[in-house]
Backbone bond lengths (Angstrom), bond angles and torsions (degrees), N, CA, C in turn:
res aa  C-N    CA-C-N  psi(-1)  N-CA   C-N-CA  omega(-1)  CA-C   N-CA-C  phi
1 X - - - 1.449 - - 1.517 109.17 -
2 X 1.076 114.34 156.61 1.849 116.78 -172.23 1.634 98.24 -113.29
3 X 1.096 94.79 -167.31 1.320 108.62 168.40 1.743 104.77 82.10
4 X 0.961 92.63 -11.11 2.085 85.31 176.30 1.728 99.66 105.04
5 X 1.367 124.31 -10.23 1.231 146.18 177.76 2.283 103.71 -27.30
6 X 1.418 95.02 -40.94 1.685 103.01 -172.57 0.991 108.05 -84.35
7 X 1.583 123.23 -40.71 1.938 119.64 -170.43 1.882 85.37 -71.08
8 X 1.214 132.52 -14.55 1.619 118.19 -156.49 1.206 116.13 -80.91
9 X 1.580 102.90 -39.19 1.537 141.86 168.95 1.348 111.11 -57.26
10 X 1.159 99.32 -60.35 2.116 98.58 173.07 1.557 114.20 -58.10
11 X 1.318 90.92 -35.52 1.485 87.14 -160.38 2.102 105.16 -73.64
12 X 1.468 112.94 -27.27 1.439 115.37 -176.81 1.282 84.51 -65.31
13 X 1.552 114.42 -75.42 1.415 107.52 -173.00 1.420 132.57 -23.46
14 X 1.070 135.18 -21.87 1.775 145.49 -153.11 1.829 76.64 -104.77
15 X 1.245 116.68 -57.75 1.212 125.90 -158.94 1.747 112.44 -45.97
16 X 1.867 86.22 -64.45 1.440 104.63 -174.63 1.867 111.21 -54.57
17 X 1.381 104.49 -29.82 1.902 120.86 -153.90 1.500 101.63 -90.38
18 X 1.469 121.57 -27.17 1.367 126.04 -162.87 1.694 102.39 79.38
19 X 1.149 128.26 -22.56 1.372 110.61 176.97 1.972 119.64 -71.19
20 X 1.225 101.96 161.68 1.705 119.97 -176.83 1.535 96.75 -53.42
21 X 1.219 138.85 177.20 1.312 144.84 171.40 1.586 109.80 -97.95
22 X 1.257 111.24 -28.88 1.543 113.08 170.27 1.361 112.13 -61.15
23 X 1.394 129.91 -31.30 1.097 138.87 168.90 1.688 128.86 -50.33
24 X 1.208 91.44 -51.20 1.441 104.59 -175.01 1.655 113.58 -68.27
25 X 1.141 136.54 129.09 1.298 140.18 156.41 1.388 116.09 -111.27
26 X 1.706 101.34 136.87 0.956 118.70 174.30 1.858 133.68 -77.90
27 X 1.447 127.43 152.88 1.589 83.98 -171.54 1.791 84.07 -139.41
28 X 0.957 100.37 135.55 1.920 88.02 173.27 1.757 108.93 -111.64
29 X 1.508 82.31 170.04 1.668 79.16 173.95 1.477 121.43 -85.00
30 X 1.503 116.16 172.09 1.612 112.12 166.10 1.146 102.37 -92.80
31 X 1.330 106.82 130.66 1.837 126.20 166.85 1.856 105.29 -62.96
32 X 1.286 134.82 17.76 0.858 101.94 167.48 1.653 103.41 -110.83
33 X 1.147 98.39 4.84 1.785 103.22 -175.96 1.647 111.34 -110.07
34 X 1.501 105.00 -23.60 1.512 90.27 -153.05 1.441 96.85 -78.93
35 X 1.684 127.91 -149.85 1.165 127.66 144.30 1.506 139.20 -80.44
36 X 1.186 124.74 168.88 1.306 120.25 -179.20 1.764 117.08 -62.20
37 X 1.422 111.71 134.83 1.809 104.91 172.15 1.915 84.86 -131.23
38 X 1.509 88.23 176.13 1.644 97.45 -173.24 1.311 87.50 -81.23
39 X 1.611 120.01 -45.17 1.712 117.46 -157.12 1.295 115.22 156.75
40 X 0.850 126.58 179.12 1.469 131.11 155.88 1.807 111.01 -99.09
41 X 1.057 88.38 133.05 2.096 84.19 -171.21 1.778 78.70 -137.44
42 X 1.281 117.54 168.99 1.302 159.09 171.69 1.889 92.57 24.28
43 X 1.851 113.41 -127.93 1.335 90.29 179.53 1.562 109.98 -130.16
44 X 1.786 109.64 44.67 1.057 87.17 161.86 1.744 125.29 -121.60
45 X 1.808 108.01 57.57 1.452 109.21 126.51 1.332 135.16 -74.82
46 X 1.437 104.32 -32.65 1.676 113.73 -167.30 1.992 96.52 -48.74
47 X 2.054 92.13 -47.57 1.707 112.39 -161.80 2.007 89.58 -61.04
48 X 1.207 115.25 -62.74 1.174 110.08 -148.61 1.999 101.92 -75.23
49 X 1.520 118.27 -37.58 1.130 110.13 -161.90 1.560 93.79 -87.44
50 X 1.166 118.92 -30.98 1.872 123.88 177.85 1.324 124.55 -62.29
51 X 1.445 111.56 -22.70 1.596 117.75 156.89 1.480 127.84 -73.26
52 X 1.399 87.50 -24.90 1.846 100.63 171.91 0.998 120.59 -66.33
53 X 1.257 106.05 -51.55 2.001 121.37 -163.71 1.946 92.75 -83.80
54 X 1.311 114.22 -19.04 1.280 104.30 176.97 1.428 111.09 -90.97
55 X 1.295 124.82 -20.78 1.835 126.87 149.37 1.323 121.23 -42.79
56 X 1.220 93.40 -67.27 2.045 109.18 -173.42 1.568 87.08 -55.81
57 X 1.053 126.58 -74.01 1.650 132.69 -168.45 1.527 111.11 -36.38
58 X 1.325 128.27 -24.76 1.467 126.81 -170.57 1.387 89.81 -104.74
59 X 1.506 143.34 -42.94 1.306 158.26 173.29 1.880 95.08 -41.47
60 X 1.293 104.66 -46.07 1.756 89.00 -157.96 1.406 104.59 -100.04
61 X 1.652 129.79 -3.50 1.439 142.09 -179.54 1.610 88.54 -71.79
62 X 1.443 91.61 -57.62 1.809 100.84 -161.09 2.081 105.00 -49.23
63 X 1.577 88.67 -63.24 1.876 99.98 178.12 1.754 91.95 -25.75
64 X 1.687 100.68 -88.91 1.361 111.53 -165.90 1.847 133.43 -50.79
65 X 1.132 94.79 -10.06 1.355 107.80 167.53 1.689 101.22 -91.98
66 X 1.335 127.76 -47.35 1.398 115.66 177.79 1.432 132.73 -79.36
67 X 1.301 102.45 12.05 1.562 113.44 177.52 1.636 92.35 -134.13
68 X 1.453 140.29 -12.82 1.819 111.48 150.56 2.054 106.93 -70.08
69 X 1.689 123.09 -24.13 1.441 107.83 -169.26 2.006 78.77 -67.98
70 X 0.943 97.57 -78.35 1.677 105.22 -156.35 2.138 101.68 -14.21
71 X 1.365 94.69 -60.07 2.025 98.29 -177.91 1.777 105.90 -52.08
72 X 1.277 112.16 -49.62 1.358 113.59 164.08 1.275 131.86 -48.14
73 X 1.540 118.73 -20.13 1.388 127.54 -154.50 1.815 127.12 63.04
74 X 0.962 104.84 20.53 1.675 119.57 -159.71 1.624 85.19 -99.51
75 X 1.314 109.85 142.25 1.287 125.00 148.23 1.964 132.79 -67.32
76 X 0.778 118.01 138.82 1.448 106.57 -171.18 1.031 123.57 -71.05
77 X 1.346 140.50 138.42 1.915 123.86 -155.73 1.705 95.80 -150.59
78 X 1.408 101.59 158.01 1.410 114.24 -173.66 1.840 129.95 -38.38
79 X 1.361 94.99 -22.55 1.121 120.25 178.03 1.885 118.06 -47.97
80 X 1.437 100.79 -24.96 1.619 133.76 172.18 1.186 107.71 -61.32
């Protein structure tokens, strides 16, 4: 995708995950496998795919924060 669409994605992601942005890699699919899309036009991939990656991203802080309290013995606290 163009448009700057991948640094935007990493960068929510880093946001949503607590990780650095250097960290994060992006991975796309191959167009010869996936399904058909029209494209990315103006900005609503950033809206539609940037809400995603900012779901999964709060989804995997939360996982990984609630399975280091549990190894720790810590209870899970707002801090999540």
């Amino acid at each position: 995708m163009g448009q700057g669409i991948l640094g935007g994605l990493a960068q929510i992601a880093a946001e949503a995950t607590g990780l650095r942005y250097e960290d994060i890699h992006v991975v796309t699919g191959d167009t010869d496998v996936t399904l058909f899309d029209v494209g990315s036009f103006a900005s609503r991939s950033t809206y539609a795919c940037g809400n995603a990656v900012l779901d999964a991203g709060k989804k995997i802080r939360g996982t990984v924060l609630r399975r280091a309290a549990a190894k720790l013995g810590h209870a899970p606290t707002s801090w999540m």
